[in-house]
C-alpha positions as CSV (number, residue, x, y, z in Angstrom):
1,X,-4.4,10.2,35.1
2,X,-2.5,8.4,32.0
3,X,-3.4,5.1,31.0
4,X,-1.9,3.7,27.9
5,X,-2.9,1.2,25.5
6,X,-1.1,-1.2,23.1
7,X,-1.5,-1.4,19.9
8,X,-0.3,-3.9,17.6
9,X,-0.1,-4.1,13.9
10,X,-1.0,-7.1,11.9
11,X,2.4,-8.1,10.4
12,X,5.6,-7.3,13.1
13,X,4.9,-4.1,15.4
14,X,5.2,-5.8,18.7
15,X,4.1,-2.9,20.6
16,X,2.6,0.4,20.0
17,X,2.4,2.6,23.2
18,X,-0.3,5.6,22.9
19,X,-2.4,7.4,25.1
20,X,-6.0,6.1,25.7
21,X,-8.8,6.6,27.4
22,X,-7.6,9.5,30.0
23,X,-4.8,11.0,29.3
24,X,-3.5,13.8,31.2
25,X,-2.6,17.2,29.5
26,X,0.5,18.3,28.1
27,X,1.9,21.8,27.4
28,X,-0.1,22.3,24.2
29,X,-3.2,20.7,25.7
30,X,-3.4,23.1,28.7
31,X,-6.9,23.7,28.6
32,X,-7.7,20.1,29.6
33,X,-6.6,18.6,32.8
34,X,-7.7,15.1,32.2
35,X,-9.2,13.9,28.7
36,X,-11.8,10.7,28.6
37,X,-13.3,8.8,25.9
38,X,-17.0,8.7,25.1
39,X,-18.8,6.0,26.7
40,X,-15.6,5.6,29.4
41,X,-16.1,6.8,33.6
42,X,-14.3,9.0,35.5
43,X,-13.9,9.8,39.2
44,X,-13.2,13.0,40.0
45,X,-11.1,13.2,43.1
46,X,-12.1,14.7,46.1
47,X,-8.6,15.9,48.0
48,X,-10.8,17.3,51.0
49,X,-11.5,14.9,53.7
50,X,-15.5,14.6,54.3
51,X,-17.0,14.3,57.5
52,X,-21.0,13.3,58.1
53,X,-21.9,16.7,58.5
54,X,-20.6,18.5,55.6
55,X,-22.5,20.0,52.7
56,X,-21.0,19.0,49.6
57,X,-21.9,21.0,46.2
58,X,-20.5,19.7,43.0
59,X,-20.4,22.0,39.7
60,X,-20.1,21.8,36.2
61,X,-18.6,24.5,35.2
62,X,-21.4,27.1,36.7
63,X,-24.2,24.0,37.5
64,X,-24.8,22.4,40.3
65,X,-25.1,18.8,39.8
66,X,-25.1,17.6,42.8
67,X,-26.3,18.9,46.5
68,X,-26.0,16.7,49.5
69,X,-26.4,18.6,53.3
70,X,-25.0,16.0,55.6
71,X,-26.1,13.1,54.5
72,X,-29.5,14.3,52.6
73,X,-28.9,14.6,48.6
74,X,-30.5,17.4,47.7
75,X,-29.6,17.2,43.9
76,X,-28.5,14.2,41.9
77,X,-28.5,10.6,43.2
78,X,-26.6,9.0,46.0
79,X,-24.6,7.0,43.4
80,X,-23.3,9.8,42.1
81,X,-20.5,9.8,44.6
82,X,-18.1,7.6,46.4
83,X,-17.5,7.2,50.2
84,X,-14.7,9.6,50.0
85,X,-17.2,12.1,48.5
86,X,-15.7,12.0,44.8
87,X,-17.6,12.6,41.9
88,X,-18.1,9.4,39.5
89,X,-19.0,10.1,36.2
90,X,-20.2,7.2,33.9
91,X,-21.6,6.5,29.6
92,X,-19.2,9.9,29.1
93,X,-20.8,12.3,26.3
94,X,-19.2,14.9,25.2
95,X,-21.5,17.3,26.8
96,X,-19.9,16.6,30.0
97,X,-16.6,18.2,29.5
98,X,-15.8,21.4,31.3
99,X,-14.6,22.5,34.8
100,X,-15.5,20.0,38.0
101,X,-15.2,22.2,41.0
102,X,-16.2,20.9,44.4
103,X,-17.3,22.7,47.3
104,X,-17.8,22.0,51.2
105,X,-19.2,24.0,54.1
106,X,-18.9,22.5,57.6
107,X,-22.0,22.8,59.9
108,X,-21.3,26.1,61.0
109,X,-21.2,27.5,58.0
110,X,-17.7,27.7,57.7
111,X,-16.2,27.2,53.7
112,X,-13.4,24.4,53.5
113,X,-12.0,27.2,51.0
114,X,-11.0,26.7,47.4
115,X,-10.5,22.9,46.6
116,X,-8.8,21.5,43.3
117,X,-11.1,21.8,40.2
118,X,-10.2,19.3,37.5
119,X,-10.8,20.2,33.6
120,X,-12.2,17.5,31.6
121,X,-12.0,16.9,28.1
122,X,-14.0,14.0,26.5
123,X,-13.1,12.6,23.1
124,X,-14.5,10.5,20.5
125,X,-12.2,7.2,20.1
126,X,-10.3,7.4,16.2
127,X,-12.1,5.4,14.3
128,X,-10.2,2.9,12.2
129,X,-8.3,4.3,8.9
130,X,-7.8,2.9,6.1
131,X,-5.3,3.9,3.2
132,X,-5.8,4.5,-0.2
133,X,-3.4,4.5,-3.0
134,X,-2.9,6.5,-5.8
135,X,-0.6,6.0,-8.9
136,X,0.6,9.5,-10.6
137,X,2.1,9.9,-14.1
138,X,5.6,10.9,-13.0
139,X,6.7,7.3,-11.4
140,X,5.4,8.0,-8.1
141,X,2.8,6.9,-5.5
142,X,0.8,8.5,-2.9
143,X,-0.3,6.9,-0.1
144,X,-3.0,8.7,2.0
145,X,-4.4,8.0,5.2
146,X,-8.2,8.7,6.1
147,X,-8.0,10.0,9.4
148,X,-10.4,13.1,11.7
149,X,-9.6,16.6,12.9
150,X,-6.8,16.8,15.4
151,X,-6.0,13.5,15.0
152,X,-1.9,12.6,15.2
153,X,-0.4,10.6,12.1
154,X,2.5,7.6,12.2
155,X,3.0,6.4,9.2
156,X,5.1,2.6,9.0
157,X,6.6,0.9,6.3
158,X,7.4,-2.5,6.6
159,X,6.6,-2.2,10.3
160,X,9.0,0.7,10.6
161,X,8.2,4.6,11.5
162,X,8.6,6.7,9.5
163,X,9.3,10.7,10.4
164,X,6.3,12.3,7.8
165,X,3.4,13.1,10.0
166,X,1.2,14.0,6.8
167,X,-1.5,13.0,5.7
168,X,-0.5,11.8,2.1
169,X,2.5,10.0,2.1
170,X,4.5,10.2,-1.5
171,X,7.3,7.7,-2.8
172,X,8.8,6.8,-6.0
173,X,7.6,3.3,-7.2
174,X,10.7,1.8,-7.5
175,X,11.7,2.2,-4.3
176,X,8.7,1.0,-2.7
177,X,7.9,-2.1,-5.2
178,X,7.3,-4.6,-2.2
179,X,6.8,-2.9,0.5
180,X,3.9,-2.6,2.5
181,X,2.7,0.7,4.3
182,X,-0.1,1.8,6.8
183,X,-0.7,4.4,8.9
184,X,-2.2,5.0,12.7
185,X,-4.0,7.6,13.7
186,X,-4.0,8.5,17.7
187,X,-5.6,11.5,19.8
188,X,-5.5,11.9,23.7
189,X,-7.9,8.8,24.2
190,X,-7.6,6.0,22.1
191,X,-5.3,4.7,18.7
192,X,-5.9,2.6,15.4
193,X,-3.7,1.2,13.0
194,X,-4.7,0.6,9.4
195,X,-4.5,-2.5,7.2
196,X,-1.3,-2.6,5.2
197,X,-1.3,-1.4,1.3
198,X,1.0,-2.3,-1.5
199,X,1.6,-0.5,-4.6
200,X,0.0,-2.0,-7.8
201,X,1.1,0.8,-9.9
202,X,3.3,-1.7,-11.6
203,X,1.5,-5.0,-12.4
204,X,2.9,-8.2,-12.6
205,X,3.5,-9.3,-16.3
206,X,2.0,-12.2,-18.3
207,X,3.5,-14.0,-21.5
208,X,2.7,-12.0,-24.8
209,X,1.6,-13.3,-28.0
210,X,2.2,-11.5,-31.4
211,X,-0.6,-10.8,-33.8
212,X,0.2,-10.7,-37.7
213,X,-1.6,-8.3,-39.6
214,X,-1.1,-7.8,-43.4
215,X,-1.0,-4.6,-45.0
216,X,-1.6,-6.2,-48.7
217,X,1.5,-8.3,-49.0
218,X,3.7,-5.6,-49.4
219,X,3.6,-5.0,-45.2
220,X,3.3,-7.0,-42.3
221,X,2.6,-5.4,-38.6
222,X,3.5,-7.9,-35.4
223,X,1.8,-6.8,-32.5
224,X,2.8,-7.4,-29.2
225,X,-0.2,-8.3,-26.9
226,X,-0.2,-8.6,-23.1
227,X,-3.1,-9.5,-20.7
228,X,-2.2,-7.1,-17.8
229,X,-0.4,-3.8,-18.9
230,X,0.2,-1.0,-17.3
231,X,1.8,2.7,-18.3
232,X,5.2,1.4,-17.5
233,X,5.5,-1.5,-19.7
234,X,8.7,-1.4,-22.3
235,X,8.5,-3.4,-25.6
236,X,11.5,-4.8,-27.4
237,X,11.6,-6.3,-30.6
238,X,14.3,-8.7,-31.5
239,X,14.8,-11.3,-34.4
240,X,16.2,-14.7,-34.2
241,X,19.4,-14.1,-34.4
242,X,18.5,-12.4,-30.8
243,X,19.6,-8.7,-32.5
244,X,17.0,-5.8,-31.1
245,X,15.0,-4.7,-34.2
246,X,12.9,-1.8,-32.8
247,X,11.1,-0.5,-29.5
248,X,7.4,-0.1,-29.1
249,X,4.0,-2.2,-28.9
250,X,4.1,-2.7,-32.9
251,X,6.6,-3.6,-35.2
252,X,6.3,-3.1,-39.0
253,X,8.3,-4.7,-42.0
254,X,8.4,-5.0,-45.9
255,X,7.2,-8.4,-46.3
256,X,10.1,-9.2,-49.0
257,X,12.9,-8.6,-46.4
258,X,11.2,-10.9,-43.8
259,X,9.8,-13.4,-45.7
260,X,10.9,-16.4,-42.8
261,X,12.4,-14.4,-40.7
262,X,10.8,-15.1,-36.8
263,X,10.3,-12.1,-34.2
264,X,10.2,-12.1,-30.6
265,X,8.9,-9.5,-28.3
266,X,10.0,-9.2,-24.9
267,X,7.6,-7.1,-22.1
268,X,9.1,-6.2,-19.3
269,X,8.6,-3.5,-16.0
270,X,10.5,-2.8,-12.8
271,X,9.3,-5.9,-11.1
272,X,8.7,-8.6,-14.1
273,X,9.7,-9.4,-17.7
274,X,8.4,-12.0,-20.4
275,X,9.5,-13.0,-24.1
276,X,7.0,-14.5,-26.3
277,X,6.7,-16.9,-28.7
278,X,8.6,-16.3,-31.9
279,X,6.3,-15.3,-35.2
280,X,6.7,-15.5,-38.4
281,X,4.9,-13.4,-41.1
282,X,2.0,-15.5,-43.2
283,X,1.0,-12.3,-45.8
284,X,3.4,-13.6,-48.7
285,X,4.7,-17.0,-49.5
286,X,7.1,-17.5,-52.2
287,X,6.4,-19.8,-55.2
288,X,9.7,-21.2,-54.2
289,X,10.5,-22.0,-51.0
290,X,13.2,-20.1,-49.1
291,X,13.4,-22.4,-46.2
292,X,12.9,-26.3,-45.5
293,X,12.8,-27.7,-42.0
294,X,13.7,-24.3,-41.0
295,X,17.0,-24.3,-42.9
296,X,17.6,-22.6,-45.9
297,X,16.7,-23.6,-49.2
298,X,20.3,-22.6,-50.6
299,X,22.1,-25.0,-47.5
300,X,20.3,-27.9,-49.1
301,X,20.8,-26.6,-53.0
302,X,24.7,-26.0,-52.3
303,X,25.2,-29.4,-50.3
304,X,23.5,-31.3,-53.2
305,X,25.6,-29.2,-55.6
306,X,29.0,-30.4,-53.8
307,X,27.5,-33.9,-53.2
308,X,27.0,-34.2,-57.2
309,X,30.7,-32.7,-58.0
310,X,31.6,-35.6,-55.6
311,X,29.9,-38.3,-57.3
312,X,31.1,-36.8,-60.7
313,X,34.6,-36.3,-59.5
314,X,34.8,-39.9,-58.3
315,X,32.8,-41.7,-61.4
316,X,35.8,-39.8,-63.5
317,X,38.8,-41.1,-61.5
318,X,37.0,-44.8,-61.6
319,X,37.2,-44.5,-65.5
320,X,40.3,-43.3,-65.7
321,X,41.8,-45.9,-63.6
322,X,39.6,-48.6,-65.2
323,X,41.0,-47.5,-68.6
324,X,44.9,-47.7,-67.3
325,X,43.9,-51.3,-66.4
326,X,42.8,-52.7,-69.9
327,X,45.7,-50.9,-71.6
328,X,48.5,-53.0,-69.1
């Protein structure tokens, strides 16, 4: 007897059809006929048919369990059997697999001969798995699914099988940034599928902030800090002309050649990126100012230079032409 049970994951999987409960055998379960979970019945079928004054004998492999001479149970319990004679079995425990054989002698003694026997196997019920994940240092991840002894593997991702039956499934991050995976685990009686996991080798990126640190005034080190960082995190450097100074978490200048110059670092992994704030180095200042308002201090000295020429220029040709005037 095959039943089958459906089994539906929490996202998409509509449904999941796997053997449950009894299952009957296959070529590489042929020592089972029939397998049944712990705690489930099962009738085994009688194919003779009984008359009142039969003896019926039931075995367990070499035991007698039950004895009934006509209609006087000798051993076991009237409930033990159907009308047709049948063996029930009920609360299964695993210490009632093995070999049901019946056997039936008419009232003269005569043997019914050899009747079917059926082999039953009784299973535990696969216990729900979970899956745990595990980041490794060459930009991959391994999956891996909890799961018993001769237990079957499906592994999904994003709702979809997938062909490895293992028990550690292994991808490269980036090609498994979203998705989500899980794993059921099936044997001859029952089926479970696991919550779905997502890889957080890569960690979604906040907005830095630099640090200034002053090495005397001779140096200054800008620091590029981040709340959530992980091993794959790339920092850039770049000024504000927007030109890429250097790589790395630090970045460290003579303080002459920067003295207002403003940094930005940018953070970034396969799945998020962020620029900070711009910085500007406070180790040295200058008795006179480079900059004003953010421009430089030359812009303002060369446009009051040129606005003076102007003035003078124009103050010269007003004499000249107010002299012309008097001497008409």
């Amino acid at each position: 007897m095959r039943t089958v049970k459906k089994m539906a994951s929490a996202a998409t999987i509509a449904v999941f059809l796997l053997c449950c409960f009894i299952t009957a055998s296959t070529g590489s379960q042929a020592d089972c006929d029939v397998y049944a979970a712990t705690g489930s019945s099962f009738t085994v079928p009688l194919t003779h048919v009984l008359k009142d004054s039969d003896n019926l004998r039931w075995f367990q492999d070499e035991n007698l369990i039950f004895y009934r001479r006509q209609k006087q149970v000798i051993t076991g319990k009237n409930y033990d059997v159907d009308s047709t004679g049948s063996l029930k079995l009920t609360q299964l425990t695993k210490n009632k697999s093995g070999r049901y054989s019946p056997q039936i002698h008419r009232a003269d003694g005569t043997s019914a001969g050899d009747l079917p026997s059926v082999r039953l196997c009784v299973l535990d019920r696969v216990q729900k798995p979970n899956v745990t994940m595990t980041c490794t240092d060459k930009g991959h991840v391994n999956f891996t699914c909890s799961v018993g002894q001769n237990e079957k593997i499906t592994w999904f991702m994003d709702d979809e099988a997938l062909e490895e039956k293992e028990k550690t499934l292994t991808r490269e991050i980036k090609d498994v940034l979203k998705a989500r995976f899980s794993c059921n685990v099936s044997n001859s009686v029952s089926s479970e599928i696991s919550l779905p996991v997502q890889q957080n080798c890569y960690a979604t990126l906040q907005k830095p902030h630099v640090t200034v640190n002053c090495t005397g005034d001779s140096e200054v080190t800008f620091t590029c800090a981040v709340s959530q960082k992980d091993n794959y995190v790339e920092f850039k450097w770049f000024n504000k002309e927007n030109k890429q100074q250097e790589s790395g978490e630090t970045l460290t200048k003579k303080t002459k050649d920067v003295v207002n110059t403003r940094f930005f670092c940018n953070v970034s992994n396969p799945i998020s990126y962020h620029i900070s704030d711009p910085a500007v180095q406070n180790c040295f200042k200058p008795s006179f100012p480079t900059e004003l308002l953010g421009i430089s201090i030359w812009v303002f000295i060369g446009g009051g230079a040129g606005l003076l020429i102007l003035v003078i220029v124009t103050a010269t040709v007003c004499c000249v032409r107010a002299r012309r005037k008097r001497r008409i």
